[in-house]
C-alpha positions in Angstrom: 98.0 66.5 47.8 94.7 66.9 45.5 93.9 63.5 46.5 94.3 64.0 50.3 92.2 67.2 49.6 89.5 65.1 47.9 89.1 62.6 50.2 89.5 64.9 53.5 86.5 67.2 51.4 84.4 63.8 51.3 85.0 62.9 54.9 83.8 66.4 55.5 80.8 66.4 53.7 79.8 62.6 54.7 79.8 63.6 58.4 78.3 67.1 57.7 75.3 65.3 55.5 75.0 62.5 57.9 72.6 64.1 59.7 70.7 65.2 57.1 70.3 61.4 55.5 69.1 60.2 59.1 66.5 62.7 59.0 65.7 62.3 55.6 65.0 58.3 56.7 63.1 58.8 59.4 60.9 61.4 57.3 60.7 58.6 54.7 60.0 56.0 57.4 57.1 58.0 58.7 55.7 58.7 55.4 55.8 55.2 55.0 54.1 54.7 57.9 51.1 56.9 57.4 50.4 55.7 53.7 50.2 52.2 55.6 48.3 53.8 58.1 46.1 55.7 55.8 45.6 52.7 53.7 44.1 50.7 56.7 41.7 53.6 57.4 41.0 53.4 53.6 40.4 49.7 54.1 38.4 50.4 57.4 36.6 52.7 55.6 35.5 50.6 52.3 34.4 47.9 54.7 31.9 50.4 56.6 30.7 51.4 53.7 30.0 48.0 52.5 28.1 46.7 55.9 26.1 49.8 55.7 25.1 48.7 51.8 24.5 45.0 53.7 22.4 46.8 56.3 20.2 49.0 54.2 19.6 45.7 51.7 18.9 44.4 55.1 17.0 47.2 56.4 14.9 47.4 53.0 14.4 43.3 52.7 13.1 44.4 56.4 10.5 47.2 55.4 9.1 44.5 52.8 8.8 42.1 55.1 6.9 44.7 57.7 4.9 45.9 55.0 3.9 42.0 54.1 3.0 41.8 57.9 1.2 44.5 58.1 -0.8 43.7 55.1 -1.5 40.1 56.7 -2.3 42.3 59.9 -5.0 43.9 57.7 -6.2 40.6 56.4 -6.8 39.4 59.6 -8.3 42.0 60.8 -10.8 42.3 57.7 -11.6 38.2 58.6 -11.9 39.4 62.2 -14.7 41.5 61.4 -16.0 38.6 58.9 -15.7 36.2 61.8 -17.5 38.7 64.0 -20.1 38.9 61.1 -20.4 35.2 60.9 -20.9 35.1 64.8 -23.5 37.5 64.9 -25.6 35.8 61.8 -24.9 32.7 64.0 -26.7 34.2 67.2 -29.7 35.5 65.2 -29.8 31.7 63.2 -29.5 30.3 66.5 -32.6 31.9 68.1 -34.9 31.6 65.0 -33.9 27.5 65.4 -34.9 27.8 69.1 -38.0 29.3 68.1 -38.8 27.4 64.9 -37.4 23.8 65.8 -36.9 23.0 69.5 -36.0 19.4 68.7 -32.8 20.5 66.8 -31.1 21.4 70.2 -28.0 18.7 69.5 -27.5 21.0 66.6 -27.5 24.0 68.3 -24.7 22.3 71.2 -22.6 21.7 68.2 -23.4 25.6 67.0 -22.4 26.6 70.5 -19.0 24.3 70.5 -18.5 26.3 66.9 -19.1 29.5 68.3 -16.4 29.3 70.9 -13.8 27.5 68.9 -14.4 30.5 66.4 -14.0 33.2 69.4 -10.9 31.3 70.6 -9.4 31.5 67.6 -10.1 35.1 67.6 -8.6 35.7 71.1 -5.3 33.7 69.9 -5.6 35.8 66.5 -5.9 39.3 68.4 -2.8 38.5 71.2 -0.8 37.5 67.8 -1.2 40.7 66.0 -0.1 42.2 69.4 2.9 40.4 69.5 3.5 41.1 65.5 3.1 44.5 66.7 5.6 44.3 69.8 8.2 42.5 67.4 7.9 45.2 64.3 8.7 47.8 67.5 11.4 45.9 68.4 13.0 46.0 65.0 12.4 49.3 64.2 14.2 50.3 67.6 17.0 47.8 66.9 17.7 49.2 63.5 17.6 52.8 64.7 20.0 52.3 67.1 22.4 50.5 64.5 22.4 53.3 62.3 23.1 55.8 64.8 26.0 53.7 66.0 27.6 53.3 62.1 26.8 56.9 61.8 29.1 57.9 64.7 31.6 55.0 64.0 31.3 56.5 60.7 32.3 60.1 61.5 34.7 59.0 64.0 36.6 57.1 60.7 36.2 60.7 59.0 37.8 62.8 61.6 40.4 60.6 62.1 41.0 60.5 58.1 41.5 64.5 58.1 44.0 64.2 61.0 46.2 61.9 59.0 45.6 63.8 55.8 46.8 67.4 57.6 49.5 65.3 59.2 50.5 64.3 55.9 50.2 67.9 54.9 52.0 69.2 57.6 55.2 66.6 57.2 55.1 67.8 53.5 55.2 71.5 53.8 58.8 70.9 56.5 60.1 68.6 54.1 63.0 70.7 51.6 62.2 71.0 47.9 
């Protein structure tokens, strides 16, 4: 009869802990779910934080190479006002040979043909620094507007991290010692 009592006590206790284990899965199974889950936002995280490393190498190889452009800017600028120079010693040499040597007027053609290669290339010089200009604008606009999008992709990543930790939290503090 001790034996029948045994096993009719088992048989009791296996279907009044059956529920129990089921729950007990299923709280296991969604554990394991959000450390898979939390370990892809970990993932999703690391790689953010490794394009924004590639974007401000990016963003500084960027600022050196506007910083080079704007000092060639300068340059040109100071051989603008050289040229300018040149052009004006030119006008003033020209007039003195008109007065001084009126057979030398072949020269002063090829003077002239000088002159407005010189303020061609001045023209072309200028509309390129305003399209340097229009480009570093460009850029700078670009790369505010893909920081402000990591930023909020970046906090979005964040908040959804805290969920998961208080849901974590949460499962832990209904779970029995």
């Amino acid at each position: 009869m001790s034996q029948e009592l045994k096993a009719l006590l088992r048989s009791v206790l296996k279907e009044e802990l059956q529920p129990v284990h089921e729950r007990l899965e299923r709280v296991e199974q969604t554990q394991q779910e959000l450390q898979r889950g939390q370990k892809a936002l970990e993932k999703s995280v690391a790689q953010i934080q490794q394009d924004v490393t590639e974007l401000q190498v990016g963003q500084r190889a960027l600022e050196n190479t506007v910083a080079q452009i704007q000092q060639d800017v300068a340059q040109l600028q100071a051989g603008q006002q050289a040229l300018q120079q040149d052009v004006a010693q030119l006008q003033a040499g020209q007039h003195k040979l008109e007065n001084d040597m009126v057979d030398m007027k072949q020269s002063l053609g090829n003077m002239e043909r000088t002159q407005e290669k010189i303020l061609e290339e001045l023209r072309i010089s200028k509309n390129n620094q305003a399209l340097v200009i229009n480009d570093l604008t460009s850029i700078k606009k670009s790369m505010d507007v893909t920081v402000a999008y990591l930023q909020r992709r970046s906090d979005v990543i964040f908040d959804k991290m805290i969920e998961h930790e208080k849901e974590i939290l949460n499962l832990k503090t209904r779970l029995p010692n």
